[in-house]
ROMAR-181081 format. One line per 8 residues: number of its first residue (from 1); their letters; for each residue x, y, z of C-alpha. Coordinates in steps of 0.2 Angstrom, whole numbers, plus 5000, padded with zeros to 4 digits. Last residue first. Layout:
! ROMAR-181081
NUM	A	X,Y,Z; ...
This chain:
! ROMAR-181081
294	XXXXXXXX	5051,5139,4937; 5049,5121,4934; 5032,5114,4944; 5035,5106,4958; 5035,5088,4959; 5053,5079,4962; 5056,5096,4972; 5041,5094,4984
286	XXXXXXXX	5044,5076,4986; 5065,5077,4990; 5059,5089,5005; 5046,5077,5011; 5059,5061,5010; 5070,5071,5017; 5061,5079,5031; 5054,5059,5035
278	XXXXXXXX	5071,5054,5035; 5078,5066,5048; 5061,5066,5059; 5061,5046,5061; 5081,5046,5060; 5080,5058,5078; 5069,5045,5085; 5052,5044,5088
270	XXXXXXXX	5043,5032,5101; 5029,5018,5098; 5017,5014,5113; 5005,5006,5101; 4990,5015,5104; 4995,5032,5106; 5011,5031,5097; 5007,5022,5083
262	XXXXXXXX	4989,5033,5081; 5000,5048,5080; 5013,5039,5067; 5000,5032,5057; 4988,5047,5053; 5005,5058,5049; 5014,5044,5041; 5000,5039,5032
254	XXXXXXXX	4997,5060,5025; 5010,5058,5014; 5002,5043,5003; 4991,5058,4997; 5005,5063,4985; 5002,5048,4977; 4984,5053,4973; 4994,5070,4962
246	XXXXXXXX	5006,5055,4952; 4993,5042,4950; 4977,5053,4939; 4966,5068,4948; 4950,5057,4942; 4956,5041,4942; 4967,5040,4955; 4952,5046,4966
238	XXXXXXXX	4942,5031,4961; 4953,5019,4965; 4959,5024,4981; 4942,5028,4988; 4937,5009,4982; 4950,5005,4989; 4950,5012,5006; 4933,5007,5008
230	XXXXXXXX	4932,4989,5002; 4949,4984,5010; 4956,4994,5023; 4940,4998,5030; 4928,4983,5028; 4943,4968,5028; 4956,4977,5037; 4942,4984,5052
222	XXXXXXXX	4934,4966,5052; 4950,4956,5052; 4956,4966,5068; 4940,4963,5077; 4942,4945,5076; 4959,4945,5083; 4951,4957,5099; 4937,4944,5099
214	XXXXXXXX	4945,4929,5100; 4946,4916,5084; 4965,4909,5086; 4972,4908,5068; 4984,4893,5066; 5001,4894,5069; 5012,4899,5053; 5022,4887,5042
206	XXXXXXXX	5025,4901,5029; 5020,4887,5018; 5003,4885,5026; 4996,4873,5012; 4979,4882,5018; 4986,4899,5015; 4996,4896,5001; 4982,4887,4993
198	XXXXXXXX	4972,4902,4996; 4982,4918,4992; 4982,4918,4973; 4963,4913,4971; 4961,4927,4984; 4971,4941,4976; 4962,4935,4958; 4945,4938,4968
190	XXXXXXXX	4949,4952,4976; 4955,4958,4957; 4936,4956,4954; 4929,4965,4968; 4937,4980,4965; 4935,4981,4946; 4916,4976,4949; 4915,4989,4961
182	XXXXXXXX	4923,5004,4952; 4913,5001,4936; 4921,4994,4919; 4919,5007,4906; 4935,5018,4910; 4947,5000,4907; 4960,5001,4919; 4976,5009,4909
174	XXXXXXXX	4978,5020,4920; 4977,5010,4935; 4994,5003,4930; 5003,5016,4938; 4995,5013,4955; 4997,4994,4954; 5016,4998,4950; 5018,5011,4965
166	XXXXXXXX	5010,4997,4975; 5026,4984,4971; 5038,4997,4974; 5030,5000,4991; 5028,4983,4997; 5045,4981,4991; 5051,4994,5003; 5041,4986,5018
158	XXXXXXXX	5049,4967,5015; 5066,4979,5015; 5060,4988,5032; 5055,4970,5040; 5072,4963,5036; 5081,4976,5046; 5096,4981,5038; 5114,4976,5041
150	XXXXXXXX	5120,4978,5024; 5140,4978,5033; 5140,4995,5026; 5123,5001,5027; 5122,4996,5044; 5139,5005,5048; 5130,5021,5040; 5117,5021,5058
142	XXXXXXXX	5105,5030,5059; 5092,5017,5058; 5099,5009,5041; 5081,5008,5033; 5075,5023,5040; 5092,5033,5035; 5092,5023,5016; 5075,5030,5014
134	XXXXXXXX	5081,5048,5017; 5094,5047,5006; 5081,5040,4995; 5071,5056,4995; 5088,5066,4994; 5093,5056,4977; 5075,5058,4971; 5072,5075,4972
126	XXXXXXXX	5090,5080,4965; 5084,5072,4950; 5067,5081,4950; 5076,5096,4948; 5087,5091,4936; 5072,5086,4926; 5068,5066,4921; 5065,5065,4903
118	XXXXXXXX	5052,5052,4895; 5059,5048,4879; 5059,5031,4884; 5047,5023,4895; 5054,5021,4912; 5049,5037,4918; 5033,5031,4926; 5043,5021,4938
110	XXXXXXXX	5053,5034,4946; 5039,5045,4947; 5031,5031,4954; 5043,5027,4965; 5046,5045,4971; 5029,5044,4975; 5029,5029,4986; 5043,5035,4996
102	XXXXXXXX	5029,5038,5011; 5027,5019,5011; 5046,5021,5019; 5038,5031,5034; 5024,5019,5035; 5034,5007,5041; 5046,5015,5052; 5032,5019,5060
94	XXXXXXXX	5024,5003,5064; 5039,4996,5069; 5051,4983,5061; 5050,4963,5059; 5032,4957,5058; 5026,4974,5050; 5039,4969,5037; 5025,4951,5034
86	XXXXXXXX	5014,4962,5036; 5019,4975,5021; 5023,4960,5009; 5006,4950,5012; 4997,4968,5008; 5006,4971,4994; 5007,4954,4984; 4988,4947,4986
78	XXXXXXXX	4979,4962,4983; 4985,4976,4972; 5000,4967,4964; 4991,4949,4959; 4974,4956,4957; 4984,4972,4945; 4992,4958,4934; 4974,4947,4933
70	XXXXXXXX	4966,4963,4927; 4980,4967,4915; 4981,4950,4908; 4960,4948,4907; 4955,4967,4898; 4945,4959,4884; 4937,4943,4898; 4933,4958,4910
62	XXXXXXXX	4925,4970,4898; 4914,4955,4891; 4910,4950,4909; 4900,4967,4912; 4886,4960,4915; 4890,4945,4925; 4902,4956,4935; 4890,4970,4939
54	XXXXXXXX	4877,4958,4946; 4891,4950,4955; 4893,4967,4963; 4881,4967,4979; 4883,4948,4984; 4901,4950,4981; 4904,4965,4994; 4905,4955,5012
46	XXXXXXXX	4911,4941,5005; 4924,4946,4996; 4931,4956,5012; 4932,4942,5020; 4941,4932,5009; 4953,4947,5006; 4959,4952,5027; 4957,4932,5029
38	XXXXXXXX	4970,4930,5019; 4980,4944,5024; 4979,4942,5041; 4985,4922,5040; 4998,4925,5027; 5007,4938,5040; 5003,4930,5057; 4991,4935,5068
30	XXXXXXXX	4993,4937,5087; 5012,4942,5084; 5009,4953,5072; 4993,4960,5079; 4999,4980,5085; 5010,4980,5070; 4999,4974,5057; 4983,4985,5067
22	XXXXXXXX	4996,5000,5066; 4998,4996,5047; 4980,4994,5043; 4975,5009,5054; 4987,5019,5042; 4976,5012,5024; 4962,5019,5032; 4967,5035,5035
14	XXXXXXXX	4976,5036,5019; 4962,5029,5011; 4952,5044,5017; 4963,5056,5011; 4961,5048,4995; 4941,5050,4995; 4943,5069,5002; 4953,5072,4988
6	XXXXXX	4942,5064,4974; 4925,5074,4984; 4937,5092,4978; 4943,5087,4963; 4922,5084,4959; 4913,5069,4952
């Protein structure tokens, strides 16, 4: 497969993966954090086992070798990010939102530099302290006093860890066995999220109302479970493997594009001067963190 078809592929994730965050918002108090994703997984395991169990038999023998890392990446991929970015979405805006997952390259870079011997440049230094900077802006809404007295909104730091937990998942991919097919990875680390997100779902120990099955909640779960699950994944997925983590992260930019237009249309959502201010500095710190040295 073509650069070209992989691009397209991770752009599309980021479309899909902005809806995700404006349906959170849009449904958070409708749907409660556990509740969404839970049902957000179980559906969309039902909808794509009966086409990859065939692959999953047959390729068990790959799955059993590769078990820890698969189980790892189930655990981050499925059941910790998406439960960590609604349950933020329950507490802070749509934008703000996906203006801190827009840090998920530096956390990457960040991450993928934790192995020693691997040099970190001056360049790409500066990068990541402006980047932050800009993180510290969203998180602190403009305000230094916040940062002082470590007034932060809750729902921006429950965002932050969804994004340090995703730049893990997306760093792990490269060690994803290369013979095991893109469906039975999916669907089998839906199924670790799932086993994962079940008993805490039906012990409830968020304590969260009960689901209410109308047809604007109902339609919520279908666009997370078919759009942001099974497509955006499997776009995801396979784009990181053909142009590797680091270039795909960089797609991650285009959310806050996608997400902040729909937020505002749909969601009401208005910008403030520490929306532009981080979202500059969060790009500008990018772009040096990954040019190429002169």
């Amino acid at each position: 497969m073509s650069k070209n078809w992989a691009y397209l592929m991770l752009a599309g994730s980021a479309l899909f993966w902005s809806g995700n965050f404006v349906i959170g918002r849009a449904f958070s108090t409708d749907i409660q954090p556990l509740t969404i994703s839970y049902l957000r997984w179980s559906t969309a395991l039902v909808v794509i086992l009966p086409f990859t169990l065939k692959s999953l038999v047959s390729q068990w023998s790959i799955i059993r070798a590769n078990l820890p890392l698969l189980i790892f990446m189930g655990v981050l991929g499925v059941a910790c990010f998406n439960t960590f970015a609604y349950l933020g979405l329950n507490k802070t805006s749509a934008t703000n939102a996906l203006l801190i997952n827009s840090f998920i390259p530096i956390l990457i870079i960040l991450l993928s530099r934790i192995k020693p011997g691997i040099p970190i440049t001056a360049a790409k230094f500066i990068g990541i302290l402006i980047s932050t900077c800009g993180v510290l802006l969203l998180v602190s809404r403009g305000e230094i006093n916040n940062l002082l007295a470590f007034k932060i909104n809750r729902g921006d730091l429950w965002v932050l860890l969804a994004a340090f937990v995703w730049a893990t998942y997306s760093i792990s991919l490269r060690w994803r066995p290369a013979e095991l097919t893109a469906p039975a990875f999916l669907s089998f680390t839906m199924i670790i999220g799932v086993i994962i997100l079940s008993p805490l779902f039906w012990f409830n120990v968020l304590n969260e109302p009960p689901f209410v099955a109308s047809t604007p909640n109902l339609a919520a779960i279908v666009y997370v479970a078919l759009f942001a699950s099974i497509g955006a994944f499997l776009f995801w997925n396979q784009g990181v493997k053909i142009v590797g983590a680091g270039t795909a992260g960089q797609f991650i930019h285009l959310m806050p594009v996608f997400g902040t237009i729909m937020a505002i249309v749909f969601l009401g959502e208005q910008l403030f001067w520490f929306h532009i201010a981080g979202a500059v500095a969060i790009g500008s710190g990018i772009y040096l963190s990954l040019r190429k040295a002169v």
